[in-house]
TORBAVO-110273 format. One line per 8 residues: their letters; for each residue x, y, z of N, C-alpha, C, CB. Coordinates in pm, whole numbers, plus 50000, padded with zeros to 5 digits. Glycine has a CB too. Example, Ala and Ser with C-alpha at 12.3 -4.5 7.8 and 13.67 -1.06 7.14 Angstrom:
2
AS = 51319/49431/50780/51230/49550/50780/51320/49670/50780/51131/49553/50905 ~ 51285/49775/50708/51367/49894/50714/51290/50003/50787/51408/49940/50572
// end
This chain:
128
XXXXXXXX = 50083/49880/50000/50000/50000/50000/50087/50126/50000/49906/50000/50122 ~ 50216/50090/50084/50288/50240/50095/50340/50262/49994/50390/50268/50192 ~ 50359/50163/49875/50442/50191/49735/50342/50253/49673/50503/50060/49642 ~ 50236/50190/49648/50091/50280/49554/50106/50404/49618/49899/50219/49578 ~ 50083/50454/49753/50061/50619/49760/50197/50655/49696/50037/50697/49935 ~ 50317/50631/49731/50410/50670/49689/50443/50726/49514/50472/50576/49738 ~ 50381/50600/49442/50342/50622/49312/50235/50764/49283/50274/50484/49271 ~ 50172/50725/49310/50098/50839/49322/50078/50995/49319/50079/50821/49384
XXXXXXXX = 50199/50979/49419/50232/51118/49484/50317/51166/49383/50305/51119/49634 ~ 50416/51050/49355/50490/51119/49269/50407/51133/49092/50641/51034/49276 ~ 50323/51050/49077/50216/51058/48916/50163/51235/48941/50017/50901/48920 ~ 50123/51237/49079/50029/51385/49071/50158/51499/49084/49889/51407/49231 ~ 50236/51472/49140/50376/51564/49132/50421/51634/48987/50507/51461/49172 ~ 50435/51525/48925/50503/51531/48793/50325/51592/48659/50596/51310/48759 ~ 50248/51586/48708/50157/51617/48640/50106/51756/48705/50067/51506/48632 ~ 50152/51801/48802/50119/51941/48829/50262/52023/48802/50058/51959/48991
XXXXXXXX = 50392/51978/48782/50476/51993/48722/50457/52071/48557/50521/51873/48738 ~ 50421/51954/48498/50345/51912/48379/50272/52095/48313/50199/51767/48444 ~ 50160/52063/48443/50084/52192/48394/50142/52353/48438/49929/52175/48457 ~ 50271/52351/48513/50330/52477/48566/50424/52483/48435/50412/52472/48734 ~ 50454/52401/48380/50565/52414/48280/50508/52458/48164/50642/52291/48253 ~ 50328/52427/48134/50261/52457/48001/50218/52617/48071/50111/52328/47943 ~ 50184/52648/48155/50161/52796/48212/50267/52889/48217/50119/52793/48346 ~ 50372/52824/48264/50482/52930/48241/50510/52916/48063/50642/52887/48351
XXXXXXXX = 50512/52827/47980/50569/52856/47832/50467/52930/47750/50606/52717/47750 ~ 50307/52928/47825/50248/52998/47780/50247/53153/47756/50183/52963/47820 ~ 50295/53158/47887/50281/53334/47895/50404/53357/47867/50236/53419/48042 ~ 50525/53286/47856/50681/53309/47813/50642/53366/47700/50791/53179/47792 ~ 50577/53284/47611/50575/53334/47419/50479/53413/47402/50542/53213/47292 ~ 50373/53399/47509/50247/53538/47467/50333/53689/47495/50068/53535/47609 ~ 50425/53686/47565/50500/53818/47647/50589/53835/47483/50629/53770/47843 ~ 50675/53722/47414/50755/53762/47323/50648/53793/47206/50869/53656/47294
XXXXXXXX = 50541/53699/47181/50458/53781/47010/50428/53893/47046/50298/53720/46933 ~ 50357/53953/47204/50339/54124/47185/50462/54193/47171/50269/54199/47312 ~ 50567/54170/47242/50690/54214/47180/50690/54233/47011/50795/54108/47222 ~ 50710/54115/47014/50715/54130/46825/50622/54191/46785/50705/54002/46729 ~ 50471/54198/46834/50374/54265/46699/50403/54451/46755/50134/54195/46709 ~ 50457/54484/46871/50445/54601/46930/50573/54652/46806/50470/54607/47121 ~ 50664/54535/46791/50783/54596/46711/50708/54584/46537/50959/54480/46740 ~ 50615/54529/46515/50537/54527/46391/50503/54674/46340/50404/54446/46416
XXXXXXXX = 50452/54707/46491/50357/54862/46471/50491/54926/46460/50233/54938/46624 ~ 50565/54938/46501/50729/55019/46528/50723/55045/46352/50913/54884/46611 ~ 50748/54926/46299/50809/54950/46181/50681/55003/46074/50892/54808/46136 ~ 50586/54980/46104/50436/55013/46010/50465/55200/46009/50233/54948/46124 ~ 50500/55212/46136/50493/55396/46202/50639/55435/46103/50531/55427/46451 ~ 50711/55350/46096/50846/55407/46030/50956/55433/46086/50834/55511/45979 ~ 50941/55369/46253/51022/55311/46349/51095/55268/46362/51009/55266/46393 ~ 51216/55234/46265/51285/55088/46251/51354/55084/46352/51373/55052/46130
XXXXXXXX = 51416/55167/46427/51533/55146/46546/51440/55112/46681/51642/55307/46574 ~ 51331/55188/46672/51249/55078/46757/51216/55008/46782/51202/55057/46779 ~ 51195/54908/46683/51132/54834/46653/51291/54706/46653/51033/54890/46521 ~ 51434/54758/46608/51499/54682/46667/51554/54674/46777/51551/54666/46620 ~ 51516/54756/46878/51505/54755/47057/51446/54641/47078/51411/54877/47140 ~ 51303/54670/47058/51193/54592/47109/51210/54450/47076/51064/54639/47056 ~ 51261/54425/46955/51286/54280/46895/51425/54256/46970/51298/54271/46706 ~ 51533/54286/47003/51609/54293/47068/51613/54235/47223/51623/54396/47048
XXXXXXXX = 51493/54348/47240/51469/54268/47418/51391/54153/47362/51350/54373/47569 ~ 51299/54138/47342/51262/53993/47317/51343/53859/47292/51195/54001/47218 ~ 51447/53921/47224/51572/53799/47174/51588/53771/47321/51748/53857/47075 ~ 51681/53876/47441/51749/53868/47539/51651/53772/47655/51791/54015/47573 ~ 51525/53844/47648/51426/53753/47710/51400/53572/47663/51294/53837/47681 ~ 51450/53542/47567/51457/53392/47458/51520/53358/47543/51523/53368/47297 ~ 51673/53443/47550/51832/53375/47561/51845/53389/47727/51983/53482/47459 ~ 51737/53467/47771/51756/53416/47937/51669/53302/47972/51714/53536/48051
XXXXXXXX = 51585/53285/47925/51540/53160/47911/51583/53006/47852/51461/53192/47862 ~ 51728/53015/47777/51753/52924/47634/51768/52767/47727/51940/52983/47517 ~ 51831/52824/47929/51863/52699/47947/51753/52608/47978/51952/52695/48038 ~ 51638/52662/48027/51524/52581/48053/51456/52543/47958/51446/52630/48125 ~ 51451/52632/47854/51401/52587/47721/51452/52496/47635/51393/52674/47653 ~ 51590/52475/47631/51608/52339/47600/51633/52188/47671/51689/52355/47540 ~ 51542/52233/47795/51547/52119/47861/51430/52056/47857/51585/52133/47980 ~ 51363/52186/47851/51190/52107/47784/51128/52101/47680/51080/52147/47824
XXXXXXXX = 51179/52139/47603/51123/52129/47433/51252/52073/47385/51075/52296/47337 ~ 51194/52061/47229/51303/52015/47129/51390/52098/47103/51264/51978/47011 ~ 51545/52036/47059/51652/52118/47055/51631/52222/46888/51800/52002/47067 ~ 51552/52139/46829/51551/52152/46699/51491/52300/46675/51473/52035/46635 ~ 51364/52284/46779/51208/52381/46785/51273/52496/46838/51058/52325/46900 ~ 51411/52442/46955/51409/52651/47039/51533/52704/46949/51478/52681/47288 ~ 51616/52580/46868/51691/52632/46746/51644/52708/46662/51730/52551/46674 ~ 51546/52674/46597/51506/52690/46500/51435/52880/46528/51411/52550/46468
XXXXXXXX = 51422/52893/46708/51346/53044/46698/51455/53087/46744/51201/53092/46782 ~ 51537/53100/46789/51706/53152/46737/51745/53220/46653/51786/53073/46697 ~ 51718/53102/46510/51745/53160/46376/51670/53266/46321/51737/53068/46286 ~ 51537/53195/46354/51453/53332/46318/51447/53431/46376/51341/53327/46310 ~ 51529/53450/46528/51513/53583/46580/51656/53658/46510/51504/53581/46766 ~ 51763/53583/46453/51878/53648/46401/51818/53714/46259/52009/53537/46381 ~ 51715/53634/46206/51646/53640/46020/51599/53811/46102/51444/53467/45937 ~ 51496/53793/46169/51404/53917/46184/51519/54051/46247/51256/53872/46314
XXXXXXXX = 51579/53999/46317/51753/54131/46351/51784/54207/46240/51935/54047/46377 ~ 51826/54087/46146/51905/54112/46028/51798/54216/45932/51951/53952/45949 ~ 51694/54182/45901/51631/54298/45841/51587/54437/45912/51522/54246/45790 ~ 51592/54419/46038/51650/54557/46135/51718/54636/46127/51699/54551/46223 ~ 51805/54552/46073/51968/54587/46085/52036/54629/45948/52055/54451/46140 ~ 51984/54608/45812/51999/54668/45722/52007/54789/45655/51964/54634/45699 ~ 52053/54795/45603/52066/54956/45516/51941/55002/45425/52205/54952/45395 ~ 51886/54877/45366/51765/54906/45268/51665/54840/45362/51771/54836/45099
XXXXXXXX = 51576/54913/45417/51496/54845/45480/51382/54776/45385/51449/54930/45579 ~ 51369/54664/45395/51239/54589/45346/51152/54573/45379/51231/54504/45327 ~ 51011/54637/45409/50905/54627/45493/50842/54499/45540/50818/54694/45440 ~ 50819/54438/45374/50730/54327/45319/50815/54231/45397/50716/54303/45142 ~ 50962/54180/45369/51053/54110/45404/51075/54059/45555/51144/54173/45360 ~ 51030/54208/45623/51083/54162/45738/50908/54124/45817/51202/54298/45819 ~ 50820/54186/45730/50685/54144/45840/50667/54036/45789/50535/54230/45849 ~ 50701/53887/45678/50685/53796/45652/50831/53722/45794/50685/53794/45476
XXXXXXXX = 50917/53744/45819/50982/53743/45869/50932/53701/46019/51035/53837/45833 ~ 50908/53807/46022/50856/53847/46220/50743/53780/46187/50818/54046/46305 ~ 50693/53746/46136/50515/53642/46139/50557/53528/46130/50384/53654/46002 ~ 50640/53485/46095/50712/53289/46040/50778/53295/46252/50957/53284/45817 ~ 50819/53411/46273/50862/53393/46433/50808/53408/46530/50939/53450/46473 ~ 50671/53512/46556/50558/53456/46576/50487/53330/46608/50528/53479/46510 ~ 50494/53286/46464/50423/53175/46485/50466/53056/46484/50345/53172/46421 ~ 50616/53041/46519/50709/52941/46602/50703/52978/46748/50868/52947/46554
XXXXXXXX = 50691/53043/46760/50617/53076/46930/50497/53019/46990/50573/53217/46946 ~ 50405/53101/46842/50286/52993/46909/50275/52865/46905/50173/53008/46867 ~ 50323/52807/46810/50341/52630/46792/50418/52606/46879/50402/52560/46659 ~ 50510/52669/46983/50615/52587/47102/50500/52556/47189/50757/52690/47197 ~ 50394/52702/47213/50328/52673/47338/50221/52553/47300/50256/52815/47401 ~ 50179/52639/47187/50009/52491/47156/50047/52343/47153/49915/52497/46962 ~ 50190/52273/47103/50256/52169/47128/50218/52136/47277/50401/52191/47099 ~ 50254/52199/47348/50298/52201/47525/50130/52191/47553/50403/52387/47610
XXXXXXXX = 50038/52230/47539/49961/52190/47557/49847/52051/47598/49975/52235/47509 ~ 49815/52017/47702/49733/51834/47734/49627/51868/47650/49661/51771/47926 ~ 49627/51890/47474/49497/51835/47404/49468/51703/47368/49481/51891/47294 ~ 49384/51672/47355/49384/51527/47306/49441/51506/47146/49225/51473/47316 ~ 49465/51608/47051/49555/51605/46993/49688/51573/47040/49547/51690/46949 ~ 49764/51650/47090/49906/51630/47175/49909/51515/47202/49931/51702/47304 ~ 49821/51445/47306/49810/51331/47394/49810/51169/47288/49651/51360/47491 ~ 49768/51176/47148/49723/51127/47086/49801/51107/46975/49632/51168/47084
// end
């Protein structure tokens, strides 16, 4: 009997674990897309150095996060928004600014954000 509670304790442990880890990655990436769309409006207004602040702190906010994040997701998935936060820099950071370029850009990174969290998610998709 004392092994079953024991099981137990530790099944409901690791499953309230579970759901602190989908709550915190939730609001981790909802905090970085307003970042990014706030740096969207930056550049719509004609902002660009603002707009590479704002994308900027968002990177730093990633990369203070990078060690927990690759302990719980795929190496591939927090790689992969890395690159795209260097893709969306780099058209920041240019001489000819590209409008089109970089809001196709910042939307492909976006929405590797939202696919880290909706992954992390207990849907019966996920589960399934």
């Amino acid at each position: 009997m004392k092994r079953i509670l024991i099981a137990a304790a530790a099944l409901v442990l690791l499953i309230l674990l579970s759901f602190a880890h989908t709550a915190h990655l939730s609001a981790f990436t909802q905090d970085l897309t307003d970042l990014l769309r706030e740096a969207q409006r930056k550049t719509e207004a004609g902002d660009w150095a603002a707009a590479k602040d704002i994308t900027q702190q968002a990177e730093d906010r990633w990369l203070s996060e990078e060690e927990y994040l690759h302990i719980t997701l795929h190496h591939k998935d927090t790689d992969a928004v890395l690159v795209s936060f260097g893709e969306v820099l780099a058209y920041l950071d240019g001489e000819k600014k590209q409008p089109a370029e970089y809001a196709a850009a910042n939307q492909r990174l976006i929405q590797q954000l939202n696919l880290l969290s909706e992954a992390e998610q207990p849907t019966w998709k996920n589960l399934l």
